[in-house]
C-alpha positions in Angstrom: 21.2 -41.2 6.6 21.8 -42.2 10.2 19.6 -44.7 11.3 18.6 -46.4 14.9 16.9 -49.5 15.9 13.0 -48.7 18.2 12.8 -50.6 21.1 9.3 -51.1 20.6 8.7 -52.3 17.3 12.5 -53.7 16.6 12.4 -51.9 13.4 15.4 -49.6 11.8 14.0 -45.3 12.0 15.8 -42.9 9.3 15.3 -39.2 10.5 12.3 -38.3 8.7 11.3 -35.1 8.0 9.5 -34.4 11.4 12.5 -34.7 13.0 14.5 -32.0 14.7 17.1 -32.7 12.3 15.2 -32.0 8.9 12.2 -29.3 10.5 9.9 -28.3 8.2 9.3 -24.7 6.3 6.1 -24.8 8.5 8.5 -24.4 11.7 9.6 -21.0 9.6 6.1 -20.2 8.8 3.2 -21.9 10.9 0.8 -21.8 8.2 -2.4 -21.7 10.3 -0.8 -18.6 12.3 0.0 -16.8 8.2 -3.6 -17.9 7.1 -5.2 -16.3 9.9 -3.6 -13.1 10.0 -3.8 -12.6 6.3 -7.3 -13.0 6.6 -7.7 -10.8 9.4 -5.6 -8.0 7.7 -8.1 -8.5 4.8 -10.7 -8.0 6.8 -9.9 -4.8 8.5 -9.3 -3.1 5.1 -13.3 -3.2 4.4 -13.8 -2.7 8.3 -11.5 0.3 8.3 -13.3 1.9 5.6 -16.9 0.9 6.6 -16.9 0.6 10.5 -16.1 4.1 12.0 -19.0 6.1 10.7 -21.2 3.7 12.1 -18.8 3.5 15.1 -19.0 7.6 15.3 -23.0 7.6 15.1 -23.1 5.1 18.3 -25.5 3.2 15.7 -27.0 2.1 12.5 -29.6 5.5 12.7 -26.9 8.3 13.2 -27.1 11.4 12.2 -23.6 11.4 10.1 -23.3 8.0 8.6 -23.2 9.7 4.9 -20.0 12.4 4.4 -22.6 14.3 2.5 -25.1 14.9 5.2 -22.0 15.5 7.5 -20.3 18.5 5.6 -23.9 19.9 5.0 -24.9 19.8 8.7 -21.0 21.4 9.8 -21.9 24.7 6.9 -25.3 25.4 8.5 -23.5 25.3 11.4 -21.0 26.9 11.4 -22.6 29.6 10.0 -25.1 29.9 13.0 -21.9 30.0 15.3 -19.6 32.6 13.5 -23.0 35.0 13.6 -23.1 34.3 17.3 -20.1 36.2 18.1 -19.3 33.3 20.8 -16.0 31.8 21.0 -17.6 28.5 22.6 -18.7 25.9 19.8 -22.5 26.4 19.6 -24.7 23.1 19.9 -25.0 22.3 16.3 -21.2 22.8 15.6 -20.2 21.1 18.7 -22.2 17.6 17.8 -20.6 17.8 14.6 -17.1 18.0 16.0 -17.3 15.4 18.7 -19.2 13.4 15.7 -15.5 13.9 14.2 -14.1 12.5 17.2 -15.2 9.4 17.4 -14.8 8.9 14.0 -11.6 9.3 13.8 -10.9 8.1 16.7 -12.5 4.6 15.5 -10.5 4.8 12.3 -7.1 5.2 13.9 -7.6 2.2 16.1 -8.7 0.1 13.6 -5.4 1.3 11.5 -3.5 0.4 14.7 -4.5 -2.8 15.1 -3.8 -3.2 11.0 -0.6 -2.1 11.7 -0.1 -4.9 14.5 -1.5 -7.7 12.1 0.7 -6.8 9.2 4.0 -6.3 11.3 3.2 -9.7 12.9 3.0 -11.3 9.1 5.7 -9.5 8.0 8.3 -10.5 10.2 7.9 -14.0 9.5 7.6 -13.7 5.8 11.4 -12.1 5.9 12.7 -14.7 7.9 11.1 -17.0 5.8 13.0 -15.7 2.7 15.9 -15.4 4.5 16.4 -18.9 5.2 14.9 -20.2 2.2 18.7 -21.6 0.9 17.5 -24.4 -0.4 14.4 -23.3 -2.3 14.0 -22.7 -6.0 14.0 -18.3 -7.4 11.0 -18.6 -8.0 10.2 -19.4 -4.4 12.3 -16.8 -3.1 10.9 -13.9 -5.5 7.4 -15.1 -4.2 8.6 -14.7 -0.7 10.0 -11.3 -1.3 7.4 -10.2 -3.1 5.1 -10.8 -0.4 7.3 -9.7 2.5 7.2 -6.3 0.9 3.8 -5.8 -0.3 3.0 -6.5 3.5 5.7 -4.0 4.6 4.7 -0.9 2.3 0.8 -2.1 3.5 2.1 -1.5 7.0 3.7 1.9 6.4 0.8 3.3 4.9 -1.3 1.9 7.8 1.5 4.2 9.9 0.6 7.0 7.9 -3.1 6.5 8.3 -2.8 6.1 12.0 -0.5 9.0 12.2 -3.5 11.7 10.4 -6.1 9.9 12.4 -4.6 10.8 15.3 -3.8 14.1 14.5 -7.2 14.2 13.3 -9.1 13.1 16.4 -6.6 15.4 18.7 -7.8 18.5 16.6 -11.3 17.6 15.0 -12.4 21.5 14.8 -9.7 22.0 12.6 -10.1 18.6 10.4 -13.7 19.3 9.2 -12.6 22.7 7.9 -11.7 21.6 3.9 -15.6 20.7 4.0 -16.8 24.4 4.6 -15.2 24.5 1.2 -16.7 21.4 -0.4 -20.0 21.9 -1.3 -22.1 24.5 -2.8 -21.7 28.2 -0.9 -25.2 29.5 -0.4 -25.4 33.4 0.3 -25.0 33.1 3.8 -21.9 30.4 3.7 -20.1 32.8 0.9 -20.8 36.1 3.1 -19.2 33.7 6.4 -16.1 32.3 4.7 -15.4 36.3 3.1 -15.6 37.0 7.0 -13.4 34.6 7.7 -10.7 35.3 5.0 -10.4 39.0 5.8 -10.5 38.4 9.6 -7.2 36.4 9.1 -6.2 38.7 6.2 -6.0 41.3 9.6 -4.9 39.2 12.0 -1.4 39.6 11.5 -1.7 43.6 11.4 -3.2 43.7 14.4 -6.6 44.2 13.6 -9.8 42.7 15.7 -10.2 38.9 15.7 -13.5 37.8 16.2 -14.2 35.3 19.0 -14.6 32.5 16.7 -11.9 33.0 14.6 -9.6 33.0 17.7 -10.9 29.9 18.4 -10.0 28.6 15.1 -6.8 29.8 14.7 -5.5 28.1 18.5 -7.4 24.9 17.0 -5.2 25.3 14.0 -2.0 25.7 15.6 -3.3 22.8 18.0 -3.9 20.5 14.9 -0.1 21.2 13.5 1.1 20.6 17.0 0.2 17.7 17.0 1.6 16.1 14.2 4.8 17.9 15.4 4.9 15.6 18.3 3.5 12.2 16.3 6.6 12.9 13.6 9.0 13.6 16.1 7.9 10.5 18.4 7.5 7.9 15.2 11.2 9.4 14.0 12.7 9.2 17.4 11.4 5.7 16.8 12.5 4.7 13.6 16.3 5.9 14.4 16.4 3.6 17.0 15.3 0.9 14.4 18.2 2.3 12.1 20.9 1.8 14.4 20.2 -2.0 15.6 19.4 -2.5 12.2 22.8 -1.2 10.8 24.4 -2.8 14.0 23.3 -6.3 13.3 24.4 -5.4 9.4 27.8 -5.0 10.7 28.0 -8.0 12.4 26.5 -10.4 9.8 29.0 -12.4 7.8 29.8 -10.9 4.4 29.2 -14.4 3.0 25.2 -14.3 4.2 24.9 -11.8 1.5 21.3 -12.0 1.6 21.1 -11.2 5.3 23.2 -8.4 4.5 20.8 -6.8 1.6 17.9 -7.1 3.6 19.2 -5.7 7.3 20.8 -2.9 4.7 17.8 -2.2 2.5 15.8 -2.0 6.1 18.2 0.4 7.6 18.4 2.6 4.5 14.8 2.9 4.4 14.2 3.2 8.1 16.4 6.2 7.9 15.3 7.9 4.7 11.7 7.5 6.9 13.0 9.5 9.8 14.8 12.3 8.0 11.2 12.7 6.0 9.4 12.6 9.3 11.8 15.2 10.6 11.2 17.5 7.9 7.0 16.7 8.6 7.9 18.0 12.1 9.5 21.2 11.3 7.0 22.3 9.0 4.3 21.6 11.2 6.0 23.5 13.9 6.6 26.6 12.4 2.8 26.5 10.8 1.4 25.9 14.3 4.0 29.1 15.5 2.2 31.2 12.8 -1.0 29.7 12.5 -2.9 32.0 10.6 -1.3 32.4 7.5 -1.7 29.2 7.3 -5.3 28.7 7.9 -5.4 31.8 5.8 -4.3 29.6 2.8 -6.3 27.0 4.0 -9.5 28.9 3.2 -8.5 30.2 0.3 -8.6 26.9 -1.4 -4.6 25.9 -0.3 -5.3 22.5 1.6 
């Protein structure tokens, strides 16, 4: 060990481990940066799940807090607006949808901002493992381990972000599965049969009622939508393919770790792009042909 006499104190210095030359596995990890994020992603989970209806209602009274309460109030209303023969959303339906909204509106920034935390500790968790040379398996495993729990976390909070966003562009659409999810009272049974044959004749060229024209561009509206989040997070993740394969190229074959990881990464970023692609296509040619679709939808095919 190199050592060097202080000027101050006349004494002989080794390099210790706070020196540049021996840094830490907190320089890898700052532990006070890991231990606040991990407790921050563990606190949006409950928020995520608890905060938007609240959020939606504008406070702790609203009407909507309970999903119950919500799907009850959107089948007495709806009923009232088919009957109407309006294509604008009557009152009742129309607080219920912008109710919808907001709620997921709140739930898909909340999911974002998830998504941001676990990124942020998953990045240093990899690097972590990937320089751990020195450290025991058992280190190591525990590193992985955690680097990808955080990482599939973080795609599903993609996912989540993805549907709420879809969700909040088209919230008409998004509360129809709970005109099917409660009891059907005469008047609710008479309305959906309405509904079904309307888009049974849709195709044929028979009349569409004002309201179910409404529906079906809301439809089409709602699968456009995912067209263009699919296609944008794809675009996306191809990009992330090719400087991930890129820097696999150019790694060492002796830093066969580095090599797994940047190689396990690219593989999965573009088996996640050619699913998104597929997601894309399918919601474009529903929201082409949106009635058969909604059709199925109705008939218990969600």
């Amino acid at each position: 060990m190199p050592t060097r006499r202080s000027r101050i104190t006349g004494r002989t210095e080794g390099t210790s481990l706070y020196s540049p030359a021996a840094p830490s596995r907190s320089a890898d990890i700052p532990g006070r940066t890991l231990a606040f994020l991990t407790a921050l992603a563990a606190a949006l989970v409950p928020l995520f799940v608890l905060a938007p209806g609240r959020l939606a209602a504008g406070g702790p009274d609203g009407d909507f807090v309970a999903r119950h309460q919500l799907g009850g109030a959107f089948r007495e209303s709806f009923v009232a607006y088919w009957s109407s023969g309006h294509r604008d959303l009557s009152p009742g339906v129309r607080s219920v949808v912008d109710y919808w909204f907001r709620y997921h509106l709140a739930k898909a920034a909340i999911a974002a901002i998830l998504l941001i935390v676990l990124v942020a500790l998953g990045v240093p968790l990899w690097r972590a493992f990937l320089r751990a040379g020195g450290s025991t398996a058992r280190g190591r495993a525990a590193l992985a381990s955690a680097a990808t729990l955080v990482t599939a976390l973080a795609l599903f909070a993609l996912v989540v972000v993805m549907a709420n966003i879809q969700g909040a562009t088209a919230p008409f659409t998004s509360l129809f599965p709970m005109l099917m999810g409660g009891t059907a009272d005469g008047e609710l049974s008479s309305t959906l049969a309405q509904v079904r044959q309307g888009l049974a004749d849709s195709p044929t060229g028979g009349h569409t009622p004002p309201a179910l024209g409404l529906m079906i561009s809301d439809y089409s509206l709602y699968h456009v939508a995912m067209a263009v989040i699919a296609t944008t997070v794809a675009a996306l993740l191809i990009g992330m393919s090719a400087l991930l394969w890129k820097r696999f190229a150019a790694t060492a074959p002796s830093d066969g770790r580095t090599r797994r990881v940047l190689g396990a990464f690219g593989a999965l970023t573009a088996l996640l792009s050619l699913a998104l692609i597929v997601v894309a296509v399918a919601n474009t040619t529903n929201a082409a042909d949106p009635a058969p679709g909604l059709l199925a939808l109705f008939e218990g095919g969600w």
